[in-house]
N, CA, C and O of each residue as an XYZ file, in Angstrom:
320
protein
N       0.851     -1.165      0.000
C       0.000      0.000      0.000
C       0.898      1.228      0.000
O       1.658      1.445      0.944
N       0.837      1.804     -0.755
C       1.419      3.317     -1.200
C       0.583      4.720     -0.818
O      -0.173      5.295     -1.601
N       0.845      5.098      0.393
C      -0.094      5.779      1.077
C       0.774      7.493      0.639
O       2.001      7.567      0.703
N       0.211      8.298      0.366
C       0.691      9.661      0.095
C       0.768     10.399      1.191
O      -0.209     10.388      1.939
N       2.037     11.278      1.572
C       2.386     12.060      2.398
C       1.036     13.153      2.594
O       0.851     13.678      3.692
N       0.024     13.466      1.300
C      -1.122     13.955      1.895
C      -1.929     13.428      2.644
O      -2.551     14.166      3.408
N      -2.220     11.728      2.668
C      -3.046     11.296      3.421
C      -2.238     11.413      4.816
O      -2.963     11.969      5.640
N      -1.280     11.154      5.226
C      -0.798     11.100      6.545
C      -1.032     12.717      7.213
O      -1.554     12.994      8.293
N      -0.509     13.572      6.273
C      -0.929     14.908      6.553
C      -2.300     15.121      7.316
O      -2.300     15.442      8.504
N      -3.513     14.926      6.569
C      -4.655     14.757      6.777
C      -5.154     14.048      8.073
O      -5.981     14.503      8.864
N      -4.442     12.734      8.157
C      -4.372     12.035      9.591
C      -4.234     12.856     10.723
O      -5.066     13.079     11.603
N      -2.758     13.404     10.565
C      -2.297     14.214     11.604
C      -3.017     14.934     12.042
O      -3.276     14.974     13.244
N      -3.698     15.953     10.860
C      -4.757     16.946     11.241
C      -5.326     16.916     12.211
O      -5.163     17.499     13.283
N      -6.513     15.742     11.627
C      -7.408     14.950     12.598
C      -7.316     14.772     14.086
O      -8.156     15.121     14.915
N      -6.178     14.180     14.294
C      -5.730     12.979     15.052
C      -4.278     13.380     16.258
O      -3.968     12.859     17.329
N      -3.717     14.418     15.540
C      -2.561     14.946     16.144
C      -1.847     13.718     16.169
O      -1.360     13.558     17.288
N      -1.555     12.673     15.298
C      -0.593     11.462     15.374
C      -0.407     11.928     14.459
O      -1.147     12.387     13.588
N       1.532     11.788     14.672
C       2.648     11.475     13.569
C       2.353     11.034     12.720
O       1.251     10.524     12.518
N       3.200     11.099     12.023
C       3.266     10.090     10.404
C       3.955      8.680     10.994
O       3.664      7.487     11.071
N       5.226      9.718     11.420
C       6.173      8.177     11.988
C       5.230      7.195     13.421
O       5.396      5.996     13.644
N       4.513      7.901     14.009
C       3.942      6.885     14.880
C       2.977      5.911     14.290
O       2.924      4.754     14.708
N       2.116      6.408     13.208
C       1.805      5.683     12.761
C       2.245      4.496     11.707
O       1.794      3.356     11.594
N       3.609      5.377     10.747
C       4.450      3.745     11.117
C       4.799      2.929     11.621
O       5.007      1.851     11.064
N       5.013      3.175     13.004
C       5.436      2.551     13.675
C       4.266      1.475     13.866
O       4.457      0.289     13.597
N       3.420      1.808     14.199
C       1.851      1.123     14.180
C       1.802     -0.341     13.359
O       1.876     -1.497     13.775
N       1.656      0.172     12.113
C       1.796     -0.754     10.999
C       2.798     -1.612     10.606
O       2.679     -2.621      9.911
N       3.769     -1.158     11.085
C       4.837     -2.142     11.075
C       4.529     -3.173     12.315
O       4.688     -4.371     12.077
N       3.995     -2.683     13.933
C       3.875     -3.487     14.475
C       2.867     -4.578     14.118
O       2.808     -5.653     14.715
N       1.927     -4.155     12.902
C       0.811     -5.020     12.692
C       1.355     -5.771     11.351
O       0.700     -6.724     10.930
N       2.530     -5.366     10.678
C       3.148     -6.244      9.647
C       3.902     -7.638     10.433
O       3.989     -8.819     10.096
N       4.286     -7.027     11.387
C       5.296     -8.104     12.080
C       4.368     -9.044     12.798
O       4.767     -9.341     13.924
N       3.226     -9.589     12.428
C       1.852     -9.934     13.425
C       1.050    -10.444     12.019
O       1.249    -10.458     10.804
N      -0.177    -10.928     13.170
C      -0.971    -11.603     11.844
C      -2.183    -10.841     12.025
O      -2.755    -10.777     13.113
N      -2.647    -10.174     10.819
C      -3.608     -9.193     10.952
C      -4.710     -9.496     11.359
O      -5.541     -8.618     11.592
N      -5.071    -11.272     11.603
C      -6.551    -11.893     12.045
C      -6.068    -11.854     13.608
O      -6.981    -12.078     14.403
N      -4.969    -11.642     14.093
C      -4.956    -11.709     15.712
C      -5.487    -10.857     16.359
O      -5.122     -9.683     16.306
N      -6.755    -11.410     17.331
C      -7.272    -10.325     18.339
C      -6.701     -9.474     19.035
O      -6.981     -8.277     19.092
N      -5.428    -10.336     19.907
C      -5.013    -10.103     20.889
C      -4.159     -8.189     19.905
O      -4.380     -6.981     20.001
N      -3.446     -8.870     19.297
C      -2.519     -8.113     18.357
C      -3.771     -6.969     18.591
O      -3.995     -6.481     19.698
N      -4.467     -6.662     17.489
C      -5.869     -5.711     17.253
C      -6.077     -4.892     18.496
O      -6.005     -3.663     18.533
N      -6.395     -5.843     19.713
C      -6.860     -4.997     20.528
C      -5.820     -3.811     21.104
O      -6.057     -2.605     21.168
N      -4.629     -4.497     21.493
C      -2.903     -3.374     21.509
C      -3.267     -2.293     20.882
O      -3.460     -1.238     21.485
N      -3.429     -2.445     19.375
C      -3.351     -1.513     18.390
C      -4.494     -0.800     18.852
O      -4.048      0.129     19.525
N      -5.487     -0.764     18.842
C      -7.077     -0.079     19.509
C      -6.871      0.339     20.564
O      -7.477      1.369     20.860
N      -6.202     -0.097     21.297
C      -5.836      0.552     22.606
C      -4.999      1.576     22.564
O      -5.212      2.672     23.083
N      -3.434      1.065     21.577
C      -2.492      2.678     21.938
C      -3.150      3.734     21.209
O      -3.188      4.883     21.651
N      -3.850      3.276     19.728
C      -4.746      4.652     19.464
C      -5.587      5.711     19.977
O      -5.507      6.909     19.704
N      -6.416      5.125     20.763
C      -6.996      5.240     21.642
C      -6.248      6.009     22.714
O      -7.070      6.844     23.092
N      -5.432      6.130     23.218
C      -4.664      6.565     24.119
C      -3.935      7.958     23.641
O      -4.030      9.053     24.196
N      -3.053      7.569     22.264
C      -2.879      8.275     21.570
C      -3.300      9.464     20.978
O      -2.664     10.484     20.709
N      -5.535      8.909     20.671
C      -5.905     10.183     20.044
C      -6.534     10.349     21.099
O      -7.680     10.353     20.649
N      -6.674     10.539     22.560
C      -7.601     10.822     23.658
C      -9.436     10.617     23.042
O     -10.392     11.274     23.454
N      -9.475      9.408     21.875
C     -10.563      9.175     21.989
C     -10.952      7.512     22.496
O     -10.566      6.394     22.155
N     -11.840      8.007     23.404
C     -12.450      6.632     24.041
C     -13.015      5.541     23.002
O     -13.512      5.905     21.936
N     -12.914      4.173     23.367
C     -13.464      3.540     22.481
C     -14.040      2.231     23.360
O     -13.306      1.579     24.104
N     -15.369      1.965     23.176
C     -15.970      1.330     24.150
C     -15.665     -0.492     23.722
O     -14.999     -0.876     22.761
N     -16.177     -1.140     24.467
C     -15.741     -2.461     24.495
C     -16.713     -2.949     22.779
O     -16.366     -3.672     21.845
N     -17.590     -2.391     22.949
C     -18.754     -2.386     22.131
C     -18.382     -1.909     20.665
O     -19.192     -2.229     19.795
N     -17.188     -1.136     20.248
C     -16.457     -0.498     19.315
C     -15.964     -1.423     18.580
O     -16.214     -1.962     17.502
N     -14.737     -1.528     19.916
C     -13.651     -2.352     19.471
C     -13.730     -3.673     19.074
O     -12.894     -4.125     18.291
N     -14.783     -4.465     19.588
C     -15.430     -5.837     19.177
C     -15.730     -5.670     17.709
O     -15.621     -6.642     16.962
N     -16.129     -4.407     17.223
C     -16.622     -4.070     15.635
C     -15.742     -3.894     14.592
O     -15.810     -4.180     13.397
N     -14.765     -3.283     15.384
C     -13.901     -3.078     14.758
C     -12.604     -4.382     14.185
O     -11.999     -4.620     13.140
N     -12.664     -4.880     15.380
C     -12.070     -6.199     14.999
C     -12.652     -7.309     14.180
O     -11.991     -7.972     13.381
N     -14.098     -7.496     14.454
C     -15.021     -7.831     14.117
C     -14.597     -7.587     12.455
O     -14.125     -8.525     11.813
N     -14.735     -6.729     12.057
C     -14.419     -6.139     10.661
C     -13.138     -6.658     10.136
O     -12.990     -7.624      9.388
N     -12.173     -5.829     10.665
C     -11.082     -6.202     10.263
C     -10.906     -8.063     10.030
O     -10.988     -8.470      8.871
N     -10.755     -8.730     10.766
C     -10.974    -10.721     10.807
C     -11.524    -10.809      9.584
O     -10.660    -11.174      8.787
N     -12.733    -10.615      8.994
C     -13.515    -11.026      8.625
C     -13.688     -9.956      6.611
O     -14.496    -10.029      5.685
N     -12.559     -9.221      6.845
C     -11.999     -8.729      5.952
C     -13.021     -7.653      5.121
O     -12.747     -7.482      3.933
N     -14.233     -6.891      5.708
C     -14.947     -6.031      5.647
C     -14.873     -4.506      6.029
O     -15.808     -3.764      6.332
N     -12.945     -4.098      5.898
C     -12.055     -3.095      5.970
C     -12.337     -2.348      4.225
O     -11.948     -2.912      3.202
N     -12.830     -1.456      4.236
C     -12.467     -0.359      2.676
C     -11.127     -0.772      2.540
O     -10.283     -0.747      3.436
N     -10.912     -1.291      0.961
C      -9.341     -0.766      0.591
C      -9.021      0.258      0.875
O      -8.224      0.324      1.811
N      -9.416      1.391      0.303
C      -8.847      2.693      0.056
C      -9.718      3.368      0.942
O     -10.868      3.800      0.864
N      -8.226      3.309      2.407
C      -8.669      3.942      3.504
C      -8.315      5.529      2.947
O      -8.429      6.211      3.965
N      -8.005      6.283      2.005
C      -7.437      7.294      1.491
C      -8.903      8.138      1.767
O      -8.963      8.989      2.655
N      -9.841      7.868      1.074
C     -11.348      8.233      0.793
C     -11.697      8.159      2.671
O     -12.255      9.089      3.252
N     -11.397      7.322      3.130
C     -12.005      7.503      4.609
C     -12.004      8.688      5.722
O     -12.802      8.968      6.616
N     -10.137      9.573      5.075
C     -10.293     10.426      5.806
C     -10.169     11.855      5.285
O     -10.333     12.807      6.049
């Protein structure tokens, strides 16, 4: 995935996360298997922490939920 220095831009905006933290992110989820819960929930969590937005148990079940089951948009570009 070839993500453009505008989309990370745009992130940041949002989100006040780095570019590089969020590499860092993705690399931790390259080095991992993207169907792992355990893995997922880490990741949902430091975001979470990261963007001071809460995310309820009820979220994150959806979100993983999604992701497993491979019902993620390709082109997270359009998402933000």
């Amino acid at each position: 995935m070839n993500l453009s220095d505008s989309f990370f831009k745009r992130v940041e905006d949002k989100t006040n996360v780095k570019k590089s933290t969020i590499v860092n992110l993705a690399k931790k989820l390259q080095g991992n298997n993207m169907k792992d819960e355990k893995t997922l929930r880490e990741v949902i969590h430091e975001l979470s922490q990261m963007t001071g937005k809460e995310v309820s148990k009820e979220q994150e079940d959806k979100i993983i939920n999604a992701v497993v089951n491979d019902k993620v948009p390709n082109d997270l570009d359009k998402m933000i």
